[in-house]
N, C-alpha and C positions, 0 to 999 in steps of 0.2 A: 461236141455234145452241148445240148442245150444250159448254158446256168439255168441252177434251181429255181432262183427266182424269176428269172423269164419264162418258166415252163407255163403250157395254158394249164388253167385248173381242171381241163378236158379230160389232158393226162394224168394229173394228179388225184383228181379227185373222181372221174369218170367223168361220160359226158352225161349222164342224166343228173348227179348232182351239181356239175357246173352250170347246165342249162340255165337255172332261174339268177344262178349270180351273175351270169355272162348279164342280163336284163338288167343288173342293177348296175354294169359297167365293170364289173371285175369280172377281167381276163383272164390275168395270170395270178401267177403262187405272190407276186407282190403288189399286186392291186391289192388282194384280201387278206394280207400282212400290213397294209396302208390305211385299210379301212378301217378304223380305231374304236375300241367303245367310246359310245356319249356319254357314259355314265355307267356306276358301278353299287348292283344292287348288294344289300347287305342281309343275308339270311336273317337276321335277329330284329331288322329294320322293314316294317311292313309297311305297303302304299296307304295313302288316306282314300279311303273308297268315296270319300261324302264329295272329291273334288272332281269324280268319271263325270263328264261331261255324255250326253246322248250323244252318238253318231260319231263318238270318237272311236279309235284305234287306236288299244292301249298296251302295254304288258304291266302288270303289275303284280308284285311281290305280294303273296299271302298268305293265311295258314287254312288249310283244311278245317272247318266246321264238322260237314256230315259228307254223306253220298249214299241216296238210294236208287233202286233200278224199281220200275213198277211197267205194267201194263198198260197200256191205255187203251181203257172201255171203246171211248165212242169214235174213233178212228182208228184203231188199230196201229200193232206194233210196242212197242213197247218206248219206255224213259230211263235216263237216268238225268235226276236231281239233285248240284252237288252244293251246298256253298261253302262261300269262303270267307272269309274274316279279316278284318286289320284290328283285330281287338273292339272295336267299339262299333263298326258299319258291316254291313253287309253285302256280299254280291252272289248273283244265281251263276250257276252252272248248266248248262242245258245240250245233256244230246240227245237223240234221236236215232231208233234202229229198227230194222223189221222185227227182231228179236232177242228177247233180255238177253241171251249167251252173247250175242256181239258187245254187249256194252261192259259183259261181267269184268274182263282188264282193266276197264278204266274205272268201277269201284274197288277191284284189290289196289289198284297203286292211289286212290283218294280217300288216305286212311285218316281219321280223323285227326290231327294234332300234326300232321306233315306240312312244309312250306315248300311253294313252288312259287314259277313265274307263270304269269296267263294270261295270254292275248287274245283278243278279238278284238271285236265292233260292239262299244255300251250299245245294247236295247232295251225296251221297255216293255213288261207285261203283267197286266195285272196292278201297276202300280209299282212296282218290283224290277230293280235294274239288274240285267244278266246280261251275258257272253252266251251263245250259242254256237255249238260245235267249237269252242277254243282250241287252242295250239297250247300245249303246256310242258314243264318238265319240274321235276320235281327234285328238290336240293337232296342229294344222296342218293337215290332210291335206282339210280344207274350205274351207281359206282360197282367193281367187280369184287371187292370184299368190306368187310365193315369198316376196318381204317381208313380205306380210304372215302369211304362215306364218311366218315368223323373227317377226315382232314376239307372235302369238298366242303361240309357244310361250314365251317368256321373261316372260308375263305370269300374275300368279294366276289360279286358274280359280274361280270363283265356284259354290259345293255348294248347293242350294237344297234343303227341306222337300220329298219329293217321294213320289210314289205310284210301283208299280208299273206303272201305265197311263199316268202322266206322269214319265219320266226327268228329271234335274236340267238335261240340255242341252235338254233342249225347253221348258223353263223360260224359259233362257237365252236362249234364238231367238227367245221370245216377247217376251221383255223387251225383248231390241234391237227386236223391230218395233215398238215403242211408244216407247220412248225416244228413240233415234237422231234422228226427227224433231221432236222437240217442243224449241221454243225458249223464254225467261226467260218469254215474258210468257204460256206457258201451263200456269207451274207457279209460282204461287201462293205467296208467302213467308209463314207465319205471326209468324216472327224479322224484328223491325222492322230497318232497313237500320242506321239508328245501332248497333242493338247489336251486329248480325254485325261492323261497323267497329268497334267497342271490343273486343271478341274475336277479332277475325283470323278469321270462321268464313265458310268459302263460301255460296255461295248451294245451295238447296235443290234446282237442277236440278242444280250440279254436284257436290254432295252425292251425288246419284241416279245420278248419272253416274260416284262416285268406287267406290261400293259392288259398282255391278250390271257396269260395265267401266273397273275397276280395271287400272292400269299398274302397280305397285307395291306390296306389302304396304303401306308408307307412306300409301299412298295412298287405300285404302278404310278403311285405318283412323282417317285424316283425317277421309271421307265419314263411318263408321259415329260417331264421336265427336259430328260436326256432331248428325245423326240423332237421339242418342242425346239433345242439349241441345235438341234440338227440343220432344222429349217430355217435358223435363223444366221445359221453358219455358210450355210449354201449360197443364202441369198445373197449375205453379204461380200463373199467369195468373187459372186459376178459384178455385183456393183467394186469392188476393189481391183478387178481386173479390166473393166473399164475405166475408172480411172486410173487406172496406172498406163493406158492402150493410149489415153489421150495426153496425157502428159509426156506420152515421149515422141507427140508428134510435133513437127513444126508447122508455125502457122509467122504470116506476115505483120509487123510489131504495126501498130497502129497509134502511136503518139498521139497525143493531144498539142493542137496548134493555137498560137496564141491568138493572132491575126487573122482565123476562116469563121467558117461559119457557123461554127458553134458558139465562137466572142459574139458575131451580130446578132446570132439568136440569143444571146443569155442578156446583152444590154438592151433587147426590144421587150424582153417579159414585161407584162403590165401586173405583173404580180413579183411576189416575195417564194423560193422554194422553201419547203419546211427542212427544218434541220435534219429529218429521216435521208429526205431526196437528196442535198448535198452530200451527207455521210456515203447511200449507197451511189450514188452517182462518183465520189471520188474512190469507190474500190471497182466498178466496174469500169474505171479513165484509166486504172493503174493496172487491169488485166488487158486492155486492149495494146497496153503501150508493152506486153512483153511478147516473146516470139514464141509463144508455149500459148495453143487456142485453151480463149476463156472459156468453161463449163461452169453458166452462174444461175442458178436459181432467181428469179425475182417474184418475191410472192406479198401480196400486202392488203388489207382489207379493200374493200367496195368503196372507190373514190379515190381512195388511198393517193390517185397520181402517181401510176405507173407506168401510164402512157409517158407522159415527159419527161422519167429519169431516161424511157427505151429510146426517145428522141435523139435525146441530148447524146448519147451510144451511137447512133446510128449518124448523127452529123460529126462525132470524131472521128467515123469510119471515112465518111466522105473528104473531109478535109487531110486525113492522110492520103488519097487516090484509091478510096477503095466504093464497093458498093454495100446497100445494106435490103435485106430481105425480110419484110414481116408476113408470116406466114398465119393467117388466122384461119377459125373452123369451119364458118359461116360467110356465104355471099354478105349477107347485111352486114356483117361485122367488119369485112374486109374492106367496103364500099365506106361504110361510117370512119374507117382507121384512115383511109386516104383522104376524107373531106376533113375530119379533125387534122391530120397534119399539114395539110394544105394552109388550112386556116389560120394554125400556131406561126407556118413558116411565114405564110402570108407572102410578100417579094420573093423572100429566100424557096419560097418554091417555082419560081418561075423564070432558073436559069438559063440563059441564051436565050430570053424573050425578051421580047418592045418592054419596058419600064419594070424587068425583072433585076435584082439584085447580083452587082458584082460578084458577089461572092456564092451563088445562087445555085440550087438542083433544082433535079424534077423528082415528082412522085408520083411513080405508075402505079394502074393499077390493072391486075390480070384477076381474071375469071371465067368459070367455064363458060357462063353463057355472055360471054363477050359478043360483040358481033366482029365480021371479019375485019373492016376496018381500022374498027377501035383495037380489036387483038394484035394485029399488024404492027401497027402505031408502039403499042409496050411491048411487046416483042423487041421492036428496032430499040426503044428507048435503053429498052435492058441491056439489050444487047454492044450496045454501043457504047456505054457507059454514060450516056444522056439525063438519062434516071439512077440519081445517086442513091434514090429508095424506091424500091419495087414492092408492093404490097399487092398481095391477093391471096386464093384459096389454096387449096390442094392441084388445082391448077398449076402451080407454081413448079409443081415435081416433072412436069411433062416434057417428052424429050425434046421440044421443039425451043422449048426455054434456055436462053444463053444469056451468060453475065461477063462484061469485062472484066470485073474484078472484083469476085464476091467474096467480103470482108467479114461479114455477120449476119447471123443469120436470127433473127429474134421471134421463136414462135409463140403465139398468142395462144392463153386455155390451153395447155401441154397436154391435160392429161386427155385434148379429145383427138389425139395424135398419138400413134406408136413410134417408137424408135426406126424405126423402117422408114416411114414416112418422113423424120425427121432427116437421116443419114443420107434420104433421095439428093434431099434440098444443098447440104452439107456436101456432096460429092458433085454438085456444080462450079464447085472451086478450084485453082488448081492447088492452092495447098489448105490446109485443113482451116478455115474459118472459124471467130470465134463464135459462141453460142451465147445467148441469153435465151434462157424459159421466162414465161411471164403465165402466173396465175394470179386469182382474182378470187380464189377458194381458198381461206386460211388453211395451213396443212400443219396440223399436229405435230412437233418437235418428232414425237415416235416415228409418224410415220415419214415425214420427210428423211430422217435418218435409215429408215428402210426401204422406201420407193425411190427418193432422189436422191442415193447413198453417190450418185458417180457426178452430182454437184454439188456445188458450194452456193451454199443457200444464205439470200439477202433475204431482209425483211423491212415492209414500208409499214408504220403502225399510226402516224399522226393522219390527219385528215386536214386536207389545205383547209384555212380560213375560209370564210364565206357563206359554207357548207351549212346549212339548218337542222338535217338531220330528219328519222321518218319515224312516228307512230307505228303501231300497228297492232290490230285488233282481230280477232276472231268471230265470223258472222254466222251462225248456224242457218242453213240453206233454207230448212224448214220450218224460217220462222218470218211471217208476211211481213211483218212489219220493221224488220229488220232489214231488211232486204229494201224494201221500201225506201228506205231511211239513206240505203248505199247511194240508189242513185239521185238522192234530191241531193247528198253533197258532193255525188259527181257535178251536178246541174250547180251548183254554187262554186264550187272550182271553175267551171268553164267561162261560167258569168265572171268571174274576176279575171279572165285571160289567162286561165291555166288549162293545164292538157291532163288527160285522165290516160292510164291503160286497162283494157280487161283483159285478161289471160287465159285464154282456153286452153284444155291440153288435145284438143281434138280441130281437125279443120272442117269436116264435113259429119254430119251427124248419123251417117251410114257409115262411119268407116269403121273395123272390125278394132282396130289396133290405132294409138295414138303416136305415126309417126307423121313425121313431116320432115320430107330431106330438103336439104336447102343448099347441097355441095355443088349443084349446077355439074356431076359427071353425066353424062351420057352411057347407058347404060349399064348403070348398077343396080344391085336391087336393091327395092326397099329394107331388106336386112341391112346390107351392106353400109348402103345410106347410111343408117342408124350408128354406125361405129362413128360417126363425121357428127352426126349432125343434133337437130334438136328436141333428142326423146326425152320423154320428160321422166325420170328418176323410177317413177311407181312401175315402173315396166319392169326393174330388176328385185322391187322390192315386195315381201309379202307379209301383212299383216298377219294373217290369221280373222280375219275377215269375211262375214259371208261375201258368196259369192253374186245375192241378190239386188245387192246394190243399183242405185238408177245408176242410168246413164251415163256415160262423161258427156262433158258438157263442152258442143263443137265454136268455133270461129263462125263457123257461116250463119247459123243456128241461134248464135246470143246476138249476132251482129244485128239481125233480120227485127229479133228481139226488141233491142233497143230503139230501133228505129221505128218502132210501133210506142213505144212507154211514154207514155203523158209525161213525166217530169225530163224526160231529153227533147221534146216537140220542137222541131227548129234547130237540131244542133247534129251538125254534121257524122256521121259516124266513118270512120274510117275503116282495111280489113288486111290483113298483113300476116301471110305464110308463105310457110319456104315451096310453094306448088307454082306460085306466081311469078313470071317471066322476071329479068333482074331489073328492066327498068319499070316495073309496073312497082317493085319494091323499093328503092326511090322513089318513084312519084307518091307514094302511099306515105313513105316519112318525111319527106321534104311538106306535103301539105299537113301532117299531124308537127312538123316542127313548127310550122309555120302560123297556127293555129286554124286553117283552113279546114279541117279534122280535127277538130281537138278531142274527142274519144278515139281513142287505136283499139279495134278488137284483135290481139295477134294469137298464136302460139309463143314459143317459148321460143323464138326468133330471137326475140327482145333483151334476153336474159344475159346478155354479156356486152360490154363494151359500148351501146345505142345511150348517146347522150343530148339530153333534151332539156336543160336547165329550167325550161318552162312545166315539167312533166310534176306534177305534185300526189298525184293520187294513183294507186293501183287498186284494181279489183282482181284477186286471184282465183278463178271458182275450180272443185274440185282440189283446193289447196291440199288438203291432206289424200292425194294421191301423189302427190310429189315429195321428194328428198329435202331433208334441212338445207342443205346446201344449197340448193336449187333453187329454190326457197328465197334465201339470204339473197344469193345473186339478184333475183328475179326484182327484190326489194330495193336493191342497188341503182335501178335504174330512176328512182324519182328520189325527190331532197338532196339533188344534186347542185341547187340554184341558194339563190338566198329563202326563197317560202319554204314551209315545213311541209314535210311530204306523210303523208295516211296512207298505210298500204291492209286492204281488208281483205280477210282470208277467209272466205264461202266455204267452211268445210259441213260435210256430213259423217263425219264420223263421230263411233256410238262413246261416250267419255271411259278412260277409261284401259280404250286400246293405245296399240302402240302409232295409229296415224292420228290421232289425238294428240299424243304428246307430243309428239312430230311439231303439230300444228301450234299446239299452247307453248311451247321452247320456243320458235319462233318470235310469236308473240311478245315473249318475258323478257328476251335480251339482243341488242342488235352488235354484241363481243360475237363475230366472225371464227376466231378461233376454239370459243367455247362449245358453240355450237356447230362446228367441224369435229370433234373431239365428239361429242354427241349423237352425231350423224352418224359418226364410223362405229361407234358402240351398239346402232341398230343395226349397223348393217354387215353382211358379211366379211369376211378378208379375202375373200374370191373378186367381190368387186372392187375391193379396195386394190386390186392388185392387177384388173383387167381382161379377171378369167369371162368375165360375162359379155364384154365385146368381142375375142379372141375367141369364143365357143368353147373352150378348155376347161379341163376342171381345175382349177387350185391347185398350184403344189403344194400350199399351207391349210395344212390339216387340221393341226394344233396348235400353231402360232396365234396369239393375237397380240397385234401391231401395239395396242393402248397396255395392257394389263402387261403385255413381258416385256414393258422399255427398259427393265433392266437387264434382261438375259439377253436382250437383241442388242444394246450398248458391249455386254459383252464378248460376243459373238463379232460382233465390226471389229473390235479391241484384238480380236483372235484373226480372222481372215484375213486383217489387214497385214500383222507381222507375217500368214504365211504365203501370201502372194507377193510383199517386197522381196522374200527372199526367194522366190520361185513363182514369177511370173504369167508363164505356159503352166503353170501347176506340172510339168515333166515329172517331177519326183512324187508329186498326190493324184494317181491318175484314175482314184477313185473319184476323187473329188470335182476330177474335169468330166470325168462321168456322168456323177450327180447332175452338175451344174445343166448340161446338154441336156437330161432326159427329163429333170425335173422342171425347168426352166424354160419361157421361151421371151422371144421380145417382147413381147407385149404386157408381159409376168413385171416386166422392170419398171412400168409407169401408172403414176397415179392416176387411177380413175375416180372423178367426180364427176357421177351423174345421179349426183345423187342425185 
C-alpha cells in the first residue's frame, strides 16, 4: 500500500482538483503539506488598499462596505457592485452576469460588516481601482455551525504561494483534505524522538498541523520554527556523514621536506607572506602530513593570495612523490593558473629540462580544446608523473586522464563544481587524496557552516603589501555626459600605460539569453554549459522590474562601439569571450597584458583569477543585472598593482529597487564578506544551495541560512552527536530517508553566481 504521504493528490483529492496543483509542481499528499503559507492573514488586521499597485495580483484582507446588483441599461445584463474597505481606502468589486438571479449569492454572502480575503488583478475605471470577477472567501460564513464560525474567525488565516487559477483558500481546502485525517504513524519523523525531547519540539504532524491550521500566531510560529530545524537538521545530518565517510578513509601522509622544492621556492619569493598565508599555510602542511585526506576550505577576499598558500600545498605534494591537480571552471582561468605558476616557479617549473632546476616539475596543462598534440604531450606528462602539477578544466575528469600519483587535488571557484565532478577528479587516485577548496567569494560564517559543513574552513583576510586598492562609482547609463566623462578617463588611463576592461554581459547583440560557455566540452548545451561556466548572476535573480527595459548591452556591439568614439581614436581595442577558440583567447590577453590592447571588451570571462597588474580601470555596463558577488569578483580583477584602480558601474536601474541597491552596496564598501552576507539576503536559499544549476527545487522552504544561525548552529550540535553514534544512520532510517529524498549533490554546495 501506498504511504499517505506519497499518495498522488489524484487519489486524494480527485483528479479534477489535483489537476491545477499538479501545474504548480504538487504531486503528492507531501508536496502540498510542504508547500507552506508565506504569510498569515489576521481577521482583525485589514490590507492597506492605498499600496494595490495597477496590474498586480493580490489577495487581500477586508471588510465588506456595500453590494448592489443592478441592471445594466445600455448593454445589457445586469451588475453587481461590491466594495470593500480597510477602514480608511477603498476597493471596487465588479461582476458581471446575463441576469441579476446569477449574481443574487454573491450579494447574500457580501453582507455588509463581513471580512474576507479577495484576489484578482488591480484595475482601473473610471478613476476608481477594482477587482473584476475576484476569487474570494469569507472568514466564517462557511463554517457548519456558529462556533465554529466564532472559532475560524479569531484564528490566523494561513496566505499560501498561489496562482490566479488556484486562490490561497483552495489551497487551504486542499490542505485540510489531506491532513485532517492522517494520524502519527503516517507522517514519518526524520528528528530522532530523544532530540525533539532535549528541545521541547513537537512532532512533525503537529508541526503540520501548527503551520497549515494554526490557532494562534504562537502557534504556527511554534510549527514554522519546528519545520524550520527539520531542515536544518537534515542537512546537517548529510554534511556530518560526509565527514565522518572522509575521516575514516585513508589517504598517503605527505610530509613537508626540508631540502625540495618547496625550501627553493619559499627562499626565491621576492616578497614577504602575510601573517594570514603563513598561519593557513602551516594548518594546511599539518593536514597533508597526516594519513587521514585533508577536506579544507580555503576562502579569502579578492587578492587576498590564495593562489600561493594553494602553491606552496601543491609543491609539498610533489616533494613527498606525489602529484597535484588544480581543477578550475573556465578555459581562461585554467590557461592564466598555469602561466602564473609557471611564472612564480620560474626554473622550478622546468624539471628535466636544459637550465631547469634541480629540484624542478612541470606544470601541465589540459583542456578541451587542446589540440592533439599539445593534449598528447599533458596526457603523457600526467601520466608519467613528469608534471608534478596538472591544471586544467573539467577536462581533467575524462577517462582518458591518468596520474601516477595523485596527491591533491585543489579545485578553483568550488561552488561552480558539484560534488560529482569533484569525486570524478578524487577517484583518479588510488587511495583517497587530499582536498583543498578555494573561493574567491567571502562565505558568511552561516552559510559556510551550512554549505561547507563537511570542511574545515580557512580563512585569508589581509591583502599582500603593494596592493592600491579600487574606487568605485555608480554611472547612470542615461546620463550623456557621464558617460562621456567614462571614457576620457579610460583614454587617460591608457595614455599613462594602463589597461581598461569593459564588461558586457552579452557577446552578440542578437542573442536571446546572456550566456557564454567557455568549458571547451564538445557537445553540451548551452544549459548545461551554464552549470560550468560564465552566466552572469541576473539570470537567477528577479527584481520585480519591468519587463521593458532596453537591451543588454553585447561584447561585439560596445566593442564596434568604442572603436568608432572620438576620445579612444588610436587605441587599440581588444574582444574576449568564451565563443572564441582557446588560443585566439590567449592571444587576446596576452596582447591586452601587454598593452597592445589596452581596452578588453570581455564578458564575465574575466571575473575570476585573470591577473593583470597593469589593469586599473573597469567599466561594468548593465551592472545592476548582475549579483553582489559577481560584482565584487568582477572588481577584483584591477587595483591589483601598485596604481589605484576605478571600477564604474553603468547601471539603469530606476532608485529605489532592489538592482539599485545591489548596485549602490557595491559602491559603499569593498568588505567582501559584508556584502556576501548582503547578496544572500537578496537572494534565495535555493540558489544559495544550487537548486537553480541542479533544475530542482529547494529542499529549504523555510530555512534561512542568515537569520536562523542560531537554530542551524543547533541543529549541526544535534546531527552531529547522532551520526558519531550511528553512522549508516541504521537505527534513524527515517532520517536516512529524509536525507535521500530531500537531498541531492548538488543541494551540498555553495552556489555563487550571484
Amino acid at each position: 500500500m501506498t504511504p499517505r504521504l506519497a499518495e498522488p493528490l489524484a487519489t486524494s483529492l480527485g483528479k479534477r482538483a489535483a489537476g491545477p496543483l499538479e501545474k504548480m509542481g504538487l504531486v503528492t499528499v507531501d508536496d502540498l503539506l510542504r508547500h507552506y503559507p508565506r504569510r498569515y492573514g489576521d481577521p482583525g488586521t485589514l490590507t492597506d488598499m492605498d499600496r494595490l499597485q495597477l496590474g498586480e495580483h493580490v489577495t487581500v484582507m477586508a471588510r465588506v462596505a456595500s453590494a448592489t446588483v443592478r441592471q445594466m441599461r445600455s448593454r445589457g445584463g445586469a451588475l453587481l457592485q461590491a466594495t470593500v474597505t480597510d477602514g480608511r481606502h477603498e476597493l471596487a468589486l465588479t461582476f458581471f452576469a446575463k441576469r441579476a438571479g446569477a449574481l443574487r449569492p454573491h450579494e447574500d454572502k457580501l453582507r455588509p460588516g463581513r471580512s474576507g480575503l479577495f484576489t484578482g488583478v488591480v484595475s482601473e475605471y473610471r478613476g476608481t481601482r477594482q477587482l473584476t470577477h475576484p476569487d474570494y472567501v469569507l472568514v466564517g460564513v462557511d463554517a457548519d455551525d456558529d462556533e465554529e464560525a466564532l472559532t475560524e474567525a479569531s484564528r490566523p488565516i494561513p496566505i499560501y504561494p498561489a496562482t490566479a487559477s488556484v486562490p490561497t483558500w483552495r489551497i487551504q481546502r486542499a490542505v485540510r483534505t489531506v491532513l485532517d485525517p492522517l494520524g502519527a504513524q503516517d507522517v514519518p519523523d526524520p528528528v530522532p524522538d530523544e532530540v525533539r525531547a532535549r528541545l521541547g519540539l513537537p512532532s512533525r504532524l503537529d508541526a503540520l498541523r501548527a503551520v497549515h491550521v494554526p490557532d494562534s500566531a504562537p502557534h504556527w510560529q511554534s510549527g514554522r520554527r519546528r519545520l524550520r530545524f527539520e531542515e536544518a537538521f537534515v542537512l546537517q545530518a548529510a554534511l556530518a556523514q560526509r565527514r565522518a565517510a572522509a575521516a575514516a578513509e585513508e589517504a598517503t601522509a605527505r610530509p613537508a621536506r626540508a631540502d625540495g622544492t618547496l625550501a627553493d621556492f619559499d627562499a626565491a619569493l621576492p616578497f614577504t607572506l602575510t601573517d594570514g598565508q603563513h598561519a593557513v599555510g602551516a594548518e594546511i602542511a599539518a593536514d597533508l602530513a597526516r594519513a587521514r585526506p585533508m577536506q579544507r576550505l580555503l576562502q579569502g577576499e579578492v587578492g587576498s593570495g590564495k593562489t600561493i598558500v594553494a602553491l606552496r600545498a601543491m609543491l609539498q605534494v610533489v616533494d613527498a612523490g606525489g602529484q597535484a591537480a588544480l581543477l578550475a571552471p573556465t578555459e581562461v582561468l585554467a590557461a592564466q593558473h598555469a602561466r602564473t605558476l609557471r611564472s612564480m616557479l620560474g626554473p622550478l617549473a622546468e624539471g628535466g629540462l636544459l637550465g631547469g632546476a634541480a629540484n624542478g616539475t612541470r606544470v601541465a596543462l589540459l583542456t578541451g580544446s587542446l589540440g592533439a598534440a599539445a593534449r598528447k604531450s599533458a596526457l603523457l606528462e600526467a601520466a608519467s608523473g613528469e608534471a608534478g602539477i596538472v591544471v586544467g578544466t573539467h577536462a581533467l575528469l575524462g577517462d582518458q586522464v591518468q596520474f601516477a600519483d595523485l596527491g591533491l587535488v585543489v579545485v578553483d571557484e568550488q561552488h561552480r563544481f558539484g560534488v560529482e565532478q569533484r569525486d570524478a577528479l578524487r577517484a583518479k587516485a588510488r587511495v583517497a587524496p587530499h582536498l583543498l577548496v578555494m573561493t574567491a567569494t567571502p562565505i558568511p560564517r552561516t552559510v559556510a557552516m551550512t554549505v561547507f559543513g563537511d570542511l574545515t574552513t580557512s580563512t585569508l583576510t589581509q591583502i599582500p603589501a603593494g596592493r592600491s586598492g579600487t574606487d568605485s562609482h555608480v554611472v547612470p547609463a542615461d546620463n550623456p555626459r557621464w558617460m562621456e566623462r567614462v571614457w576620457e578617463k579610460v583614454r587617460e588611463e591608457v595614455d599613462a600605460g594602463r589597461r581598461a576592461y569593459v564588461v558586457c554581459p552579452r557577446i552578440h547583440p542578437d542573442d536571446d539569453v546572456a550566456l557564454d560557455g567557455d568549458d571547451g566540452a564538445p557537445g553540451r548545451s548551452r544549459r548545461a554549459a551554464a552549470e560550468f561556466d560564465d552566466v552572469p548572476e541576473f539570470l537567477e535573480i528577479s527584481d520585480g522590474e519591468a519587463p521593458d527595459r532596453a537591451p543588454l548591452r553585447a561584447v561585439l556591439e560596445v566593442a564596434d562601439m568604442l572603436r568608432s568614439t572620438p576620445r579612444l581614436d588610436g587605441v587599440e581595442i581588444g574582444v574576449l569571450h568564451g565563443q572564441m577558440a582557446a588560443a585566439d583567447k590567449d592571444t587576446a590577453m596576452a596582447r591586452f597584458a601587454a598593452g597592445e590592447a589596452p581596452v578588453l571588451v570581455s564578458t564575465t570571462v574575466v571575473e575570476v583569477g585573470v591577473d593583470v597588474p597593469e589593469a586599473t580601470v573597469m567599466v561594468v555596463f548593465d551592472a545592476d543585472r548582475f549579483g553582489i558577488s559577481q560584482l565584487h569578483q568582477l572588481r577584483g580583477r584591477i587595483g591589483r598593482g601598485r596604481d589605484h584602480g576605478l571600477c564604474l558601474l553603468v547601471s539603469t536601474a530606476r532608485p529605489g529597487t532592489p538592482a539599485a541597491a545591489r548596485v549602490e552596496a557595491l559602491a559603499d564598501t569593498t568588505d567582501g564578506f559584508e556584502l556576501a552576507t548582503l547578496d544572500l539576503e537578496l537572494r534565495s536559499e535555493g540558489d544559495v544551495l544550487g537548486a537553480a544549476q541542479s533544475g530542482r527545487t529547494s529542499s529549504l522552504r523555510l530555512l534561512r541560512v542568515v537569520k536562523d544561525a542560531d537554530l542551524i548552529a543547533e541543529a549541526r550540535t544535534e546531527a552531529a552527536g547522532v551520526v558519531d553514534a550511528d553512522p549508516d544512520l541504521e537505527g534513524h532510517p527515517e532520517l536516512a530517508r529524509a536525507i535521500a529524498v530531500q537531498l541531492d549533490s548538488e543541494q551540498e554546495e555553495f552556489l555563487e553566481r550571484t
